[in-house]
DOVEX-260590 format. One record per residue (C-alpha): residue number from 1; x, y, z; chain; residue in one letter. Coordinates in nm, 3 decimals. Layout:
// residues N
PT  pos        x        y        z  unit  code
PT  NUM        X        Y        Z     A     a
...
//
This chain:
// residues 504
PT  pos        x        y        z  unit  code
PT    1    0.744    0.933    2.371     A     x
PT    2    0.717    0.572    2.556     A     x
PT    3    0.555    0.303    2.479     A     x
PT    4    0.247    0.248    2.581     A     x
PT    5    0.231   -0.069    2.763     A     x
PT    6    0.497   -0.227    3.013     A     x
PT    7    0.709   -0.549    3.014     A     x
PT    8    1.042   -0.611    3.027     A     x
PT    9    1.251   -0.804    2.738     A     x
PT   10    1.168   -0.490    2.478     A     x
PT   11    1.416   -0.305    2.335     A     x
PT   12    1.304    0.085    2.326     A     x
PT   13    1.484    0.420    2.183     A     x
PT   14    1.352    0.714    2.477     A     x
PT   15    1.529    1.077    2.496     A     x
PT   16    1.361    1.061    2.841     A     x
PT   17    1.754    1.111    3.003     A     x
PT   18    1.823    1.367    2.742     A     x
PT   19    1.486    1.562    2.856     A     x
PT   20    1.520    1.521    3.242     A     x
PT   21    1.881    1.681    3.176     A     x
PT   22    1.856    1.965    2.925     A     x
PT   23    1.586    2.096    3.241     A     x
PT   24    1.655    2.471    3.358     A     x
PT   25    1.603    2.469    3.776     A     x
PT   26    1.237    2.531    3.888     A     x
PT   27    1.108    2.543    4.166     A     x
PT   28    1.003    2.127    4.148     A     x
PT   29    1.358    2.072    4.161     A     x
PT   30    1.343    2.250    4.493     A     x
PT   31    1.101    1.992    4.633     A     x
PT   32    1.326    1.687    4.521     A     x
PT   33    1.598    1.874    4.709     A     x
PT   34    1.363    1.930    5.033     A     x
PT   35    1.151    1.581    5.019     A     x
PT   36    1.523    1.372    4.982     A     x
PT   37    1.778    1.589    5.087     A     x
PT   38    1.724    1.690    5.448     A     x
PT   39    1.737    1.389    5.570     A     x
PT   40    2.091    1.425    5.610     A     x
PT   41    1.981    1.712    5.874     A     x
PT   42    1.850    1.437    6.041     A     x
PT   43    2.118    1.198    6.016     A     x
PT   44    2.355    1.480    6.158     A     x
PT   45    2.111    1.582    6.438     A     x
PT   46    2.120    1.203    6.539     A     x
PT   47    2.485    1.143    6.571     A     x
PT   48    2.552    1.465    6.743     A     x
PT   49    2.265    1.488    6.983     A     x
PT   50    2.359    1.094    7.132     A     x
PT   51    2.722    1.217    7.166     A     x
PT   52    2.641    1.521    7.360     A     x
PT   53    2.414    1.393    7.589     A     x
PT   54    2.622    1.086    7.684     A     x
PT   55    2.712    1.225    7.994     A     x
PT   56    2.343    1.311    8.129     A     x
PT   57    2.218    0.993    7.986     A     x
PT   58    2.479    0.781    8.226     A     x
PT   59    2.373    0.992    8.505     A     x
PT   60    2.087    0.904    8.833     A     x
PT   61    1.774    0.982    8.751     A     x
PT   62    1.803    1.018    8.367     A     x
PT   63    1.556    0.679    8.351     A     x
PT   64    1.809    0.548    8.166     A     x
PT   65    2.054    0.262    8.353     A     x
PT   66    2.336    0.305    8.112     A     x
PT   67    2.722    0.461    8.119     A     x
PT   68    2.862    0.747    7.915     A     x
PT   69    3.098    0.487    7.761     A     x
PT   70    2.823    0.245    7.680     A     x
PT   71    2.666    0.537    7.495     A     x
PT   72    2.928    0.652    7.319     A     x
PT   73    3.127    0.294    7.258     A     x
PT   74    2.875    0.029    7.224     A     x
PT   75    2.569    0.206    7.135     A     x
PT   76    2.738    0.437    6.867     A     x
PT   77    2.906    0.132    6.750     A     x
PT   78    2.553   -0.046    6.701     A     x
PT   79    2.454    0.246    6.500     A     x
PT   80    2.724    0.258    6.271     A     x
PT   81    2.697   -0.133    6.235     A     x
PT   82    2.280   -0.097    6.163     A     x
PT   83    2.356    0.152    5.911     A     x
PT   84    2.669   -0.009    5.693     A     x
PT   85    2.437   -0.359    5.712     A     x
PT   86    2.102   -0.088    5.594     A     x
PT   87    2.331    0.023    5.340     A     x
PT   88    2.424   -0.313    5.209     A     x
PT   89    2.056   -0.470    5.270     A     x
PT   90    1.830   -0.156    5.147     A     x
PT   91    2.060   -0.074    4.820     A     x
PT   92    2.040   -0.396    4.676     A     x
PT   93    1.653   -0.345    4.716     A     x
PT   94    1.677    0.029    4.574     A     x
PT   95    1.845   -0.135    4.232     A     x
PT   96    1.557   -0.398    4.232     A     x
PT   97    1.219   -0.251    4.317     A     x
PT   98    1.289    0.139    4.258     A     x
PT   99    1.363    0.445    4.475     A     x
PT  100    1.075    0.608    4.569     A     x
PT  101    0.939    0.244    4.744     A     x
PT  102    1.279    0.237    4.913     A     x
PT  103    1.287    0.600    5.045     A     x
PT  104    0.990    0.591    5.157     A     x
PT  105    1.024    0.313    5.377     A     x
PT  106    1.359    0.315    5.497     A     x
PT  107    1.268    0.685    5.613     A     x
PT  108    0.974    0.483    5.840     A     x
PT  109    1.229    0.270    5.974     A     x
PT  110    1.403    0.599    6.099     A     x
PT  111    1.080    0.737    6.227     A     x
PT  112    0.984    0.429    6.420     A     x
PT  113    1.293    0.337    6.557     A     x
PT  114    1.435    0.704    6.674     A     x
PT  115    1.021    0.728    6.852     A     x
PT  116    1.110    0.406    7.028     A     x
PT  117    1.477    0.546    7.104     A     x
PT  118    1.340    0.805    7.307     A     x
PT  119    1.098    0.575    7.500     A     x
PT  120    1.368    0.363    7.626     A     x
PT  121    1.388    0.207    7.968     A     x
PT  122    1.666   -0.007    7.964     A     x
PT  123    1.985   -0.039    7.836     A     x
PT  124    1.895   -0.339    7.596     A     x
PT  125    1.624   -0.147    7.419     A     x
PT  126    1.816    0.128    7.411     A     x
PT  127    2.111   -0.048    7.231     A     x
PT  128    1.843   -0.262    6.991     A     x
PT  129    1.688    0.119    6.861     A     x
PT  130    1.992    0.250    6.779     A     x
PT  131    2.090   -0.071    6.540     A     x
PT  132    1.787    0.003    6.368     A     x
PT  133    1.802    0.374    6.360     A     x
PT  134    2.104    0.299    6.185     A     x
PT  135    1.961    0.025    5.936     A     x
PT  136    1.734    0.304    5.859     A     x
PT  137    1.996    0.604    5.776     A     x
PT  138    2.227    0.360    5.629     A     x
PT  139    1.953    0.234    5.324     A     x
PT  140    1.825    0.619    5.285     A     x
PT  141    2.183    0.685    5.170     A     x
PT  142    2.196    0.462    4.889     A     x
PT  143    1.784    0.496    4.747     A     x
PT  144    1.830    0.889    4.818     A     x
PT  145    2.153    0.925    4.616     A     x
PT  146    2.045    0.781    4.351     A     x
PT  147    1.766    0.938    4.301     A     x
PT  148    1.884    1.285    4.331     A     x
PT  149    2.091    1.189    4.074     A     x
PT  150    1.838    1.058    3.841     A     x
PT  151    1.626    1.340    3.869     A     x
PT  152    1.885    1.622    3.902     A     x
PT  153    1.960    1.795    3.565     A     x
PT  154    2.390    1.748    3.470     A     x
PT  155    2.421    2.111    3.458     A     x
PT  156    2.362    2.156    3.855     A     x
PT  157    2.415    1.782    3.966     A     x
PT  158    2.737    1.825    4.159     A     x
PT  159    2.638    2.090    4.328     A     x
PT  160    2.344    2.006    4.437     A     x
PT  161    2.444    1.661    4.559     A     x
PT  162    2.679    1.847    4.765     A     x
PT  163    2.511    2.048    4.936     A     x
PT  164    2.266    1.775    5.008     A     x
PT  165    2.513    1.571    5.176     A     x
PT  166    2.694    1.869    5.343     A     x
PT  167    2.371    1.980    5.505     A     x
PT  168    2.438    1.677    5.771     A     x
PT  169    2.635    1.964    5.960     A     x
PT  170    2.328    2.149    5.964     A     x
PT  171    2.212    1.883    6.157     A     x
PT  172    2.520    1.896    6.339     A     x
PT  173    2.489    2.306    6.449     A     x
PT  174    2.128    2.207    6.580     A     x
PT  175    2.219    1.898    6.745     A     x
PT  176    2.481    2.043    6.984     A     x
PT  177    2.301    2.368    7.018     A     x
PT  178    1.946    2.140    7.145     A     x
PT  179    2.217    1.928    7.358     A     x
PT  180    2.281    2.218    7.563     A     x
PT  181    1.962    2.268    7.620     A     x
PT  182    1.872    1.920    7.696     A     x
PT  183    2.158    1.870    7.922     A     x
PT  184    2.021    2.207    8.154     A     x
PT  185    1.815    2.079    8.472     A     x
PT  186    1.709    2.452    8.467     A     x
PT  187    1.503    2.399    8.171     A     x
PT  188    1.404    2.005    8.173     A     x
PT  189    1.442    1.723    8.373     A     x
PT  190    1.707    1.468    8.365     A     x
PT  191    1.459    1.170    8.243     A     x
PT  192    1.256    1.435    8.004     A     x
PT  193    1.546    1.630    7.787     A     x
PT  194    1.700    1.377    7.631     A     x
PT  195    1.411    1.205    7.507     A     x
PT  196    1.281    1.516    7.359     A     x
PT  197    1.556    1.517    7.149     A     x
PT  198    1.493    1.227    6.996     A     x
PT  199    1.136    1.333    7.008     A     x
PT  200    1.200    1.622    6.729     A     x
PT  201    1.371    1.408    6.525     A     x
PT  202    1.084    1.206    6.454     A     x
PT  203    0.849    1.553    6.417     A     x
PT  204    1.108    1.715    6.149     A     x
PT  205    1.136    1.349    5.992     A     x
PT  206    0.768    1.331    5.980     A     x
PT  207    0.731    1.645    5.817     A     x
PT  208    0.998    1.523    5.571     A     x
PT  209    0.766    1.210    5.497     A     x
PT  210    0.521    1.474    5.361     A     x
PT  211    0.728    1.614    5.130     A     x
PT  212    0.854    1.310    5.006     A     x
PT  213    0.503    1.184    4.872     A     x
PT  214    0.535    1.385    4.628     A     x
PT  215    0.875    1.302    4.504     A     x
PT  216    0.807    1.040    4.203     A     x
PT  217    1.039    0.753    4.102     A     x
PT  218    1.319    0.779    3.875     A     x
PT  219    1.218    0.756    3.515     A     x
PT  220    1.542    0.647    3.447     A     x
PT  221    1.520    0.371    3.667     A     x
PT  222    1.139    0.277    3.513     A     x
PT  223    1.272    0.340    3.189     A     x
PT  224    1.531   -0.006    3.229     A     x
PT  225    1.249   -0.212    3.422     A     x
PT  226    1.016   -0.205    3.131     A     x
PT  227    0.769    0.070    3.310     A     x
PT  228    0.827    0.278    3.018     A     x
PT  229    0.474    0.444    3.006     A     x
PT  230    0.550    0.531    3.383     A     x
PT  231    0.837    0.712    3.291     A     x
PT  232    0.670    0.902    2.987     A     x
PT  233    0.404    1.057    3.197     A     x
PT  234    0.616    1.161    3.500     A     x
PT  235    0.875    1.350    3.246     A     x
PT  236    0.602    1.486    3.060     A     x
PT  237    0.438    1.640    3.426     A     x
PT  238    0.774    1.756    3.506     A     x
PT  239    0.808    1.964    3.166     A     x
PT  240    0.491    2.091    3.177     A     x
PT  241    0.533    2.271    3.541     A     x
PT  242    0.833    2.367    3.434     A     x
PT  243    0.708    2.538    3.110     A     x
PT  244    0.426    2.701    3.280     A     x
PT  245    0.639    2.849    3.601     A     x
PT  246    0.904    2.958    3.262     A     x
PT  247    0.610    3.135    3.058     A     x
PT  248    0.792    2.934    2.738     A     x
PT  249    0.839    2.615    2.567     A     x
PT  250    1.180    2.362    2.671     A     x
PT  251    1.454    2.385    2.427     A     x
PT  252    1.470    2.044    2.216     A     x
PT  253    1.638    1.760    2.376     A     x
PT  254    1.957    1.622    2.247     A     x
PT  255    2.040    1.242    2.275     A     x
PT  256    1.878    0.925    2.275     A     x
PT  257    1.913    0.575    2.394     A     x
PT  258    1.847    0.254    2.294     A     x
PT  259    1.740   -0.010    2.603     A     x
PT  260    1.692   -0.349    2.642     A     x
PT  261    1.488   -0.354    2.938     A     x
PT  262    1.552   -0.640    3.200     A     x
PT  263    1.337   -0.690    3.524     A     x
PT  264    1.675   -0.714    3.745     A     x
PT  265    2.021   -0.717    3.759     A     x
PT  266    2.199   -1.026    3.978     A     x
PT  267    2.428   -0.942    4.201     A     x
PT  268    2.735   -1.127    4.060     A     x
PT  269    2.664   -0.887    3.713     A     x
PT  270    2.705   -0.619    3.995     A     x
PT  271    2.992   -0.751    4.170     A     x
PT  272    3.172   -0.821    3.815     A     x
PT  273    3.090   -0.468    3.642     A     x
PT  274    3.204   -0.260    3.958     A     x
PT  275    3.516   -0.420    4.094     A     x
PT  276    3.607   -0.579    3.702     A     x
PT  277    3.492   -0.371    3.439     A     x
PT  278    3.561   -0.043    3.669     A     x
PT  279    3.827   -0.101    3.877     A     x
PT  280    3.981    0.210    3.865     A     x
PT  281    3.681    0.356    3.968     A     x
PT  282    3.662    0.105    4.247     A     x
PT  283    3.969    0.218    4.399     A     x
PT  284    3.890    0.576    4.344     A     x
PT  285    3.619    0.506    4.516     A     x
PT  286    3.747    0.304    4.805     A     x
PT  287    4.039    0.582    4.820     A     x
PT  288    3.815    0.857    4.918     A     x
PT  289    3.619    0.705    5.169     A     x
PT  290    3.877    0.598    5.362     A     x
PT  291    4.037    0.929    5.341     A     x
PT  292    3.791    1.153    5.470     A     x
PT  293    3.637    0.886    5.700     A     x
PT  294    3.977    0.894    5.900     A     x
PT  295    4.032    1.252    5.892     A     x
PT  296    3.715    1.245    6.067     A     x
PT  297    3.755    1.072    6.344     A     x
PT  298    4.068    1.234    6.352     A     x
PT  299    3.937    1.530    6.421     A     x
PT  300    3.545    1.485    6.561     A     x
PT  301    3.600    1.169    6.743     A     x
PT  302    3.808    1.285    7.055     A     x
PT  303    3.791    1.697    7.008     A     x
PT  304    3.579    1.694    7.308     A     x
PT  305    3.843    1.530    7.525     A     x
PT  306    4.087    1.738    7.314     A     x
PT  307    3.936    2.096    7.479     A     x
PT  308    3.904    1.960    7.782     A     x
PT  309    4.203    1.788    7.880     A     x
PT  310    4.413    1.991    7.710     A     x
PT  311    4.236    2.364    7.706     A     x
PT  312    4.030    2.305    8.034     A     x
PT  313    3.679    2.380    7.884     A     x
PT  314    3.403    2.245    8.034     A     x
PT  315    3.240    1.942    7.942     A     x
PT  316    2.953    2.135    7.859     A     x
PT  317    3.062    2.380    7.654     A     x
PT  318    3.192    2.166    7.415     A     x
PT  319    2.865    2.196    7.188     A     x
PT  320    2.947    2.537    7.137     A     x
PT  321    3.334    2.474    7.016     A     x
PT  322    3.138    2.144    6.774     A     x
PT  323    2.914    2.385    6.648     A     x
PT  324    3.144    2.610    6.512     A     x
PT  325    3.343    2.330    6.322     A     x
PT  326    2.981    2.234    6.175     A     x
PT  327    2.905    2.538    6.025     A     x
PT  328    3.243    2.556    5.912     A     x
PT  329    3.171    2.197    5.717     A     x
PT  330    2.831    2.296    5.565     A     x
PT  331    2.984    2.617    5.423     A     x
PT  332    3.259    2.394    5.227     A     x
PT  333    2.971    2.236    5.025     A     x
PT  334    2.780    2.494    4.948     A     x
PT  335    3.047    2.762    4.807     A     x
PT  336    3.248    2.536    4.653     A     x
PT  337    2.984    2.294    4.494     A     x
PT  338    2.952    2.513    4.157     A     x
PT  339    3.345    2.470    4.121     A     x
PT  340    3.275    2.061    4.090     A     x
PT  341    3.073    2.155    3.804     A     x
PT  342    3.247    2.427    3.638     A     x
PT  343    3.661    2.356    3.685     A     x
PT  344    3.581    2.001    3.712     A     x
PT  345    3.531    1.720    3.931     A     x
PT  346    3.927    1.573    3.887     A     x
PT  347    4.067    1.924    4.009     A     x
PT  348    3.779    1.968    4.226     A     x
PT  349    3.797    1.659    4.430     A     x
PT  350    4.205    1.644    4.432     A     x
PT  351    4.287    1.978    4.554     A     x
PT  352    4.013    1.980    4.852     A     x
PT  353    4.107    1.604    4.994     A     x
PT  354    4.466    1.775    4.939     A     x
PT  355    4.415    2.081    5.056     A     x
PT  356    4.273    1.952    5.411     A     x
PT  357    4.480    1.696    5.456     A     x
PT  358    4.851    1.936    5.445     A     x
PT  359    4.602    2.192    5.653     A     x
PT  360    4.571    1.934    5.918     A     x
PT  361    4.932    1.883    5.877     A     x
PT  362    5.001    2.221    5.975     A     x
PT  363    4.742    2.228    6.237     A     x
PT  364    4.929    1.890    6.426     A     x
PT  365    5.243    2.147    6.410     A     x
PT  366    5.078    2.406    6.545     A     x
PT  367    4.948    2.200    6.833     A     x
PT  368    5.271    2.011    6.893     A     x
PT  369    5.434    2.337    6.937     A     x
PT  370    5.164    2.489    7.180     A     x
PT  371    5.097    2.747    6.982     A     x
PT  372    4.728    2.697    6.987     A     x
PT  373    4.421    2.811    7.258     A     x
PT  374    4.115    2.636    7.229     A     x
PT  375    3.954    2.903    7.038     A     x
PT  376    4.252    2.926    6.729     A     x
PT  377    4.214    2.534    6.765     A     x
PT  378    3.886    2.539    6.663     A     x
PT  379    3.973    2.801    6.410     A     x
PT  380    4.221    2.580    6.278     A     x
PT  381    3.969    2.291    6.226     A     x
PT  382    3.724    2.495    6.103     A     x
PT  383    3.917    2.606    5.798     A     x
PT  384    4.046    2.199    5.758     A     x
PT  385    3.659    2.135    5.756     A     x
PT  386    3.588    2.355    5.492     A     x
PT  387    3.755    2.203    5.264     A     x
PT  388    3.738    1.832    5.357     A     x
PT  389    3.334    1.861    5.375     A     x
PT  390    3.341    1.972    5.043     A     x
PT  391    3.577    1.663    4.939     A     x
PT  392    3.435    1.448    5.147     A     x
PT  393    3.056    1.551    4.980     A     x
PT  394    3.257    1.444    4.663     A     x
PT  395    3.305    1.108    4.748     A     x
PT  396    2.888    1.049    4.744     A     x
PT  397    2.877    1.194    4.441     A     x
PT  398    3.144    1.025    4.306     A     x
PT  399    3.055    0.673    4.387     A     x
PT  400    2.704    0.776    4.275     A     x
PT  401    2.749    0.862    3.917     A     x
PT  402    3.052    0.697    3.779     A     x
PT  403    2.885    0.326    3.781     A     x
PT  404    2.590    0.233    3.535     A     x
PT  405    2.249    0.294    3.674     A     x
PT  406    2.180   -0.086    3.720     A     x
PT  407    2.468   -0.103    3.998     A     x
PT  408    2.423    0.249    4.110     A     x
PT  409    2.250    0.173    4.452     A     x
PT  410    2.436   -0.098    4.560     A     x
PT  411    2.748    0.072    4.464     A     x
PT  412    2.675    0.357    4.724     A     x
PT  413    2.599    0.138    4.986     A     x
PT  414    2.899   -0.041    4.966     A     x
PT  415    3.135    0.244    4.944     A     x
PT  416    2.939    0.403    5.205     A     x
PT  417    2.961    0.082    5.410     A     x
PT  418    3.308    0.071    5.356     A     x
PT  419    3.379    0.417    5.469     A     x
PT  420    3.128    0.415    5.761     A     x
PT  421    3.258    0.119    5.920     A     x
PT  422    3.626    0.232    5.882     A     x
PT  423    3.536    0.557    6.025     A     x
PT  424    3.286    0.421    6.304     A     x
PT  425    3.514    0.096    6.368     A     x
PT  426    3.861    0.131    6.292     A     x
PT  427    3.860    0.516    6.346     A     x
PT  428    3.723    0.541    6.684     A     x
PT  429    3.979    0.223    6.780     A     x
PT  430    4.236    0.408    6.640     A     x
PT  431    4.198    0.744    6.766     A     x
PT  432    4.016    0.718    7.147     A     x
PT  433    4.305    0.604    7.275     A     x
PT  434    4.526    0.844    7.115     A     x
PT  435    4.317    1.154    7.208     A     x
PT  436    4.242    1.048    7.591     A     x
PT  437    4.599    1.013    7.706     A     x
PT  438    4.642    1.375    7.729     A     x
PT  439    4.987    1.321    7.559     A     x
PT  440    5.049    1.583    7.274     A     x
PT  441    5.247    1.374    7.090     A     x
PT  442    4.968    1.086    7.074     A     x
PT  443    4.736    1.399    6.969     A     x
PT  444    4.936    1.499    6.713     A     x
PT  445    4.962    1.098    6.555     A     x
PT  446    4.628    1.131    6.531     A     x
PT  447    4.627    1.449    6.338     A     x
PT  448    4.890    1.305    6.105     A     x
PT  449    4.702    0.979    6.046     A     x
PT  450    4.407    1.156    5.922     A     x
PT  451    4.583    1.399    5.675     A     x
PT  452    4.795    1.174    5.585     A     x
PT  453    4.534    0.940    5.437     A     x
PT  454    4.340    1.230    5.338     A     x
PT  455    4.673    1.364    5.116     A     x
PT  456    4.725    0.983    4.976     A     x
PT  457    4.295    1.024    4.830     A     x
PT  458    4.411    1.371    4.688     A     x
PT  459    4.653    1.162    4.489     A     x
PT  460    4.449    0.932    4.396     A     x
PT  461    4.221    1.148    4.261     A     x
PT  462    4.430    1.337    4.112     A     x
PT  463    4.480    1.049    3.883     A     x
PT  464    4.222    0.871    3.840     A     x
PT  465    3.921    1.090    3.900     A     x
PT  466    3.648    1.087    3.638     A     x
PT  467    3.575    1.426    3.444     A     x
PT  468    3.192    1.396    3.510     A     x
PT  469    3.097    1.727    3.519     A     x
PT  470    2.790    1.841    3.335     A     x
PT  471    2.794    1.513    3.179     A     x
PT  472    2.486    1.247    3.178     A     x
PT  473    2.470    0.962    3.391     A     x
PT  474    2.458    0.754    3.067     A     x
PT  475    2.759    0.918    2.910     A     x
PT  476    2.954    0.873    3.203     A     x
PT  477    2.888    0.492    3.234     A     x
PT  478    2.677    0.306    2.960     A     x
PT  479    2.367    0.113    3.128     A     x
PT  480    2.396   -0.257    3.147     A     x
PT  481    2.098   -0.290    2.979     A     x
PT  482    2.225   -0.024    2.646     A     x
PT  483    2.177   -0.157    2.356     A     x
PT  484    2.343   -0.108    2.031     A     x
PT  485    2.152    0.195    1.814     A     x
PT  486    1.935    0.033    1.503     A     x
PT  487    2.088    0.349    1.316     A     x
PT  488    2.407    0.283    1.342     A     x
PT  489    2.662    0.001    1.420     A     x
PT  490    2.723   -0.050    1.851     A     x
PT  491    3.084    0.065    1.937     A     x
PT  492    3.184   -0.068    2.256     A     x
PT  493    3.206    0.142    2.577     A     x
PT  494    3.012    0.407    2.361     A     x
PT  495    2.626    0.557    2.361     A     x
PT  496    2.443    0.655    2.045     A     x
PT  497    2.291    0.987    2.084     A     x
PT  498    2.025    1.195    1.862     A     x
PT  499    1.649    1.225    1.921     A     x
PT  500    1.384    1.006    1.881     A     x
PT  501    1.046    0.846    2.033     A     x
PT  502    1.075    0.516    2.212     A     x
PT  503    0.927    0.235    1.971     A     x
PT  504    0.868   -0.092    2.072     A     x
//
């Protein structure tokens, strides 16, 4: 039980974590997954759509006065730069005023900037919509994440925040598939089929919106900001649907904790806690971003001009070749997620960053040796995929539940910052001109660099991964705000845990 009214500066015992995670799944853990998690869709339906429709956008007659290179250097650029500075800006806000506030409107940021994307009329607009697309997707990242993961019983959290993020290749598979339809004269005009495009995605993300409403704010979260009360009554809903769609009563919860509740959290405490206190996890976290943000663009950022230069496939039937390699990516996620919770996150997380990086490694040899076609190519990537979307899934989840929940937020966006810009920045400056020479052995660099980096994470997390699995977010790092247990003497690093109402 809470208490009943709400301040900060109290110190309360709640068993509010122990009762969102001792949950069996119902079907109102379906709509968390549906309200937060398909966003991603939309995320991977932007990216791919602008990058397939490049050409027809730079075209006469497509409305647009803009080249293919301006789309796909300065404008994807912009986009990648809006959404590490969203990242950075919205997640600080997530960790102050709550999630459900922040998801809610950086998903109308999204909406209004991708409706004003596909009204553009000159190249200026078009650049300034895509910045803010970006600033959009980048802050839905961190309030998103961490609310799955507040809300998410520990039993099914890594899968689920898996599959979550691996459903941006769902995106993906429709965004090249609607590209080839948009880029057909047959079927639409030059000026009309690209701006339908970006049409849908404001239809699906306003259907999303819907959902969303009913998607409450972390009680963990209102638990810490003195909105105790809050937090009661939204766990106490939750149990109660779930009991009724069960036909019988919730097993008894086991833990409690003991919380000094503060109204914020300043941003040198944040600073000091993640790169001090956990600096391990810092670099654990800085190792796998990097990693799969470079094997990437390694693979993604030139295979068009890959086919084509090298196999001779046309320019537009590219989508078909990308959306193979995205369904091969979502499938990673979502058959291996229940490993990261039942063999464990450390042998989880090590052997798929591994795993895709040596495949890669044997895919460059392949390729050097001309022993591939464009279809065993893309056979070849798909399997790399598979496992380096499940790995590089990991790396959300990582970064989004081995910090304490005051830092949480801000500790997503920066990883996811970190690895957006080296992957949107550093990757693409790193990699175009490798990929467009039409030299093999520039190719195959490329290849090398990415696995390479992606074999160096493995390592990393080989050693210094956390075991996390089916663990609470409080028992994996101890709140900020934990205080020590009035039954029993505070031990440091360590969480008291029993039963017991919250008291004032």
């Amino acid at each position: 039980m809470a208490t009943a009214q709400a301040g900060t500066g109290r110190t309360i015992t709640t068993s509010i974590p122990a009762r969102l995670d001792r949950l069996p799944w119902s079907r109102w853990h379906w709509t968390i997954v549906i309200g937060l998690g398909t966003v991603w869709i939309l995320d991977g339906l932007e990216v791919t759509v602008v990058g397939n429709i490049a050409g027809r956008l730079s075209e006469p007659g497509s409305g647009l006065p803009i080249t293919s290179g301006q789309v796909t250097g300065i404008a994807a650029a912009l986009y990648v730069a809006g959404a590490c500075s969203g990242a950075l800006f919205w997640g600080r806000l997530t960790d102050r005023y709550g999630r459900k506030k922040l998801f809610m409107i950086t998903l109308a940021v999204y909406l209004a900037a991708t409706a004003l994307t596909a009204l553009s009329f000159s190249t200026w607009w078009f650049f300034l919509f895509r910045f803010l697309t970006g600033f959009g997707i980048g802050g839905e990242y961190a309030a998103i994440n961490s609310a799955i993961d507040e809300l998410i019983p520990a039993y099914y959290r890594g899968r689920v925040d898996l599959v979550i993020n691996g459903s941006f290749w769902i995106g993906a598979v429709g965004g090249s598939l609607l590209s080839i339809v948009a880029l057909n004269t047959a079927v639409l005009p030059k000026d009309v089929g690209w701006r339908l495009t970006f049409a849908l995605g404001v239809v699906l993300g306003l259907v999303i919106l819907l959902v969303r409403r009913n998607v409450p704010e972390s009680p963990r979260w209102l638990l810490i900001h003195g909105r105790d009360h809050e937090a009661e009554e939204i766990v106490t809903s939750i149990e109660q649907k779930v009991e009724a769609e069960r036909g019988e009563s919730l097993a008894e919860p086991e833990g409690e904790l003991v919380i000094h509740q503060r109204e914020s959290t300043s941003f040198v405490e944040i600073a000091r806690t993640v790169f001090s206190d956990y600096r391990r996890r810092a670099v654990l976290g800085f190792s796998l971003f990097i990693g799969q943000a470079f094997l990437y663009n390694a693979i993604t950022f030139g295979f068009g001009a890959i086919l084509t230069k090298f196999y001779d496939v046309p320019t537009g039937h590219t989508g078909y070749y990308f959306a193979v390699i995205a369904i091969g990516n979502f499938f990673g996620p979502l058959l291996l997620g229940k490993l990261f919770d039942t063999v464990g996150r450390r042998v989880m997380i090590s052997s798929t960053y591994l795993l895709s990086g040596l495949l890669l490694f044997g895919t460059a040899w392949l390729f050097s040796r001309g022993s591939l076609t464009a279809g065993t190519l893309t056979a070849c990537w798909c399997v790399v995929l598979f496992f380096a979307s499940a790995g590089a899934s990991s790396a959300y989840l990582t970064v989004s539940e081995i910090f304490p929940m005051e830092t949480r937020a801000m500790s997503i966006a920066f990883f996811y910052a970190l690895g957006t810009a080296a992957g949107g920045i550093s990757g693409p400056l790193v990699f175009a001109d490798l990929t467009e020479t039409g030299v093999v052995g520039d190719t195959v660099l490329a290849f090398q660099i990415g696995a390479g980096l992606m074999c160096a994470a493995g390592l990393v997390a080989a050693f210094l991964a956390v075991n996390a699995e089916r663990r609470s977010l409080e028992d994996i790092a101890t709140p900020l705000s934990a205080a020590p247990s009035p039954a029993a003497p505070a031990t440091a690093g360590k969480r008291t845990r029993g039963s017991g109402a919250a008291s004032a």
